[in-house]
C-alpha positions as CSV (number, residue, x, y, z in Angstrom):
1,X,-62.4,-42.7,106.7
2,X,-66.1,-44.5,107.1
3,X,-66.4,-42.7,110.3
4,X,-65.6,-39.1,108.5
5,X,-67.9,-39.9,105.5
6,X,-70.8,-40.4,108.2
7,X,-70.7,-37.3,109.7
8,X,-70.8,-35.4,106.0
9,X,-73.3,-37.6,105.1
10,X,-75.1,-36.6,108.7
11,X,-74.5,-32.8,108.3
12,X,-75.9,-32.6,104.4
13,X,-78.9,-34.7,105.5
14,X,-79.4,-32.6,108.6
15,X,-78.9,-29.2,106.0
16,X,-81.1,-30.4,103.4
17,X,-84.2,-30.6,106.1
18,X,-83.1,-27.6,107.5
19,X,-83.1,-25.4,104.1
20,X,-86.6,-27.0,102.8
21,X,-88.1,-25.8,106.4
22,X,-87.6,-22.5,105.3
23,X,-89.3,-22.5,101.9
24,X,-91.6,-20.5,101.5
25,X,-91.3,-18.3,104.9
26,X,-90.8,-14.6,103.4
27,X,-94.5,-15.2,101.9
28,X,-97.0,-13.6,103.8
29,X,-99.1,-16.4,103.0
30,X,-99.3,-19.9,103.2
31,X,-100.8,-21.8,99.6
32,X,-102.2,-25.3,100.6
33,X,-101.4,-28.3,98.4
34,X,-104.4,-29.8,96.6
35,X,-106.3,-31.9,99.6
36,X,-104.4,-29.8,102.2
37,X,-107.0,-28.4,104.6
38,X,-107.5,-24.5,104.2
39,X,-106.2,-23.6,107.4
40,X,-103.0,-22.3,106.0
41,X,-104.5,-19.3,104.0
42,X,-104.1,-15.3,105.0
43,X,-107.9,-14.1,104.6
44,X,-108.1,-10.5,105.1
45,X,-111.4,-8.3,105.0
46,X,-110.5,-5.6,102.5
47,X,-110.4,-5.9,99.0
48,X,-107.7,-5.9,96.2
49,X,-107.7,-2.4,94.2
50,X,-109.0,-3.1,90.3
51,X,-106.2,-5.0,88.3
52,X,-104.1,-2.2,86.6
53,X,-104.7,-1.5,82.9
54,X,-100.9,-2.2,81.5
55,X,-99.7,-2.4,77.6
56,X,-97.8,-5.5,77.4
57,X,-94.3,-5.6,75.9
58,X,-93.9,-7.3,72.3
59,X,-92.8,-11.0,72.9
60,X,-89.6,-11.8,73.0
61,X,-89.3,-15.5,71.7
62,X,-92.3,-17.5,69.8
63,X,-92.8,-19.4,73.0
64,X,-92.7,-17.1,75.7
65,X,-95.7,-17.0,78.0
66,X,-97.4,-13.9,79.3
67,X,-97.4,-13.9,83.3
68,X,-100.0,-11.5,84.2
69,X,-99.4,-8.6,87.0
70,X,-101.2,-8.8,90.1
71,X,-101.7,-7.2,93.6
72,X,-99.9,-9.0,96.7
73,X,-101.1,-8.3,100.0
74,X,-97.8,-7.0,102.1
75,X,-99.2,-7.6,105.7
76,X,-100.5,-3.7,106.0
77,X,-101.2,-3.3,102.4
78,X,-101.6,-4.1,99.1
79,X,-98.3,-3.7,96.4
80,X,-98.3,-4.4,92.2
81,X,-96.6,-6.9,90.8
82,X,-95.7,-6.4,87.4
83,X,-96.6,-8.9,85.3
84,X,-93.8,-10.4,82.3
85,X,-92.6,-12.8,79.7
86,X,-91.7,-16.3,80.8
87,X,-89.2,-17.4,78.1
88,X,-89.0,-21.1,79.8
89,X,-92.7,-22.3,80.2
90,X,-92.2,-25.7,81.6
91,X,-93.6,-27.7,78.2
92,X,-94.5,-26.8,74.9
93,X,-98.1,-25.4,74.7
94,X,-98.6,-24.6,78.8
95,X,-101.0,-22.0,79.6
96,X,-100.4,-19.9,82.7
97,X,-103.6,-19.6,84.8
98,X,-103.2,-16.2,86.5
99,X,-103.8,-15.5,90.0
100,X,-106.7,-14.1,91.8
101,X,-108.5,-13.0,94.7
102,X,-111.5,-15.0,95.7
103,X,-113.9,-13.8,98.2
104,X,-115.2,-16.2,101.3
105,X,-117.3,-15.5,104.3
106,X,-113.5,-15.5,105.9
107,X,-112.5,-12.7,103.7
108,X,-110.2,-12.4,100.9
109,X,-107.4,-14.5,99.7
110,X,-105.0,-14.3,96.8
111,X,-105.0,-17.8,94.6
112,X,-101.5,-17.5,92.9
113,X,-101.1,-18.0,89.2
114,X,-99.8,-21.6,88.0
115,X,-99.1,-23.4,85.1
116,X,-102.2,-25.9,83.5
């Protein structure tokens, strides 16, 4: 009985690393964590079209957030995101920072949105 609860303990050990190695992998880009060098960002020399002008549905609870649109780059070009409400901000009174494209003498890169 030890022996078989060893080898479950083995395989969901061995899954777990497995599944958290491909987090993140249908992105076409790779976001550093804060001191992580910036090696891991997509730059890309042409620039994100204007943000779209969109009217913004009526909110649906008193604490939803607004999560602004924004355009993604999809390896060739760029697609819209629509933006929408977030009706489970993670605490009372978050603010969602929205994401945007900075411009370096690498190029362009998209800073995602995140909660502050």
């Amino acid at each position: 009985m030890a022996n078989c609860m060893a080898k479950i303990s083995a395989i969901i050990a061995t899954s777990s690393i497995l599944l958290a190695g491909c987090a993140g992998h249908n992105s076409p880009y790779a976001y550093p964590s804060p001191g992580v060098a910036s090696a891991n960002i997509t730059y890309i020399q042409k620039a994100p079209p204007p943000s779209r002008y969109v009217i913004i549905p009526r909110r649906p609870t008193a604490s939803a957030v607004w999560i602004d649109g924004y355009w993604d780059w999809k390896g060739a070009q760029f697609s819209w995101t629509d933006g929408y409400w977030n009706t489970n901000p993670p605490r009372a009174g978050a603010q969602w920072a929205p994401s945007r494209w900075k411009k370096t003498k690498r190029g362009w890169y998209r800073q995602p949105g995140r909660w502050r």
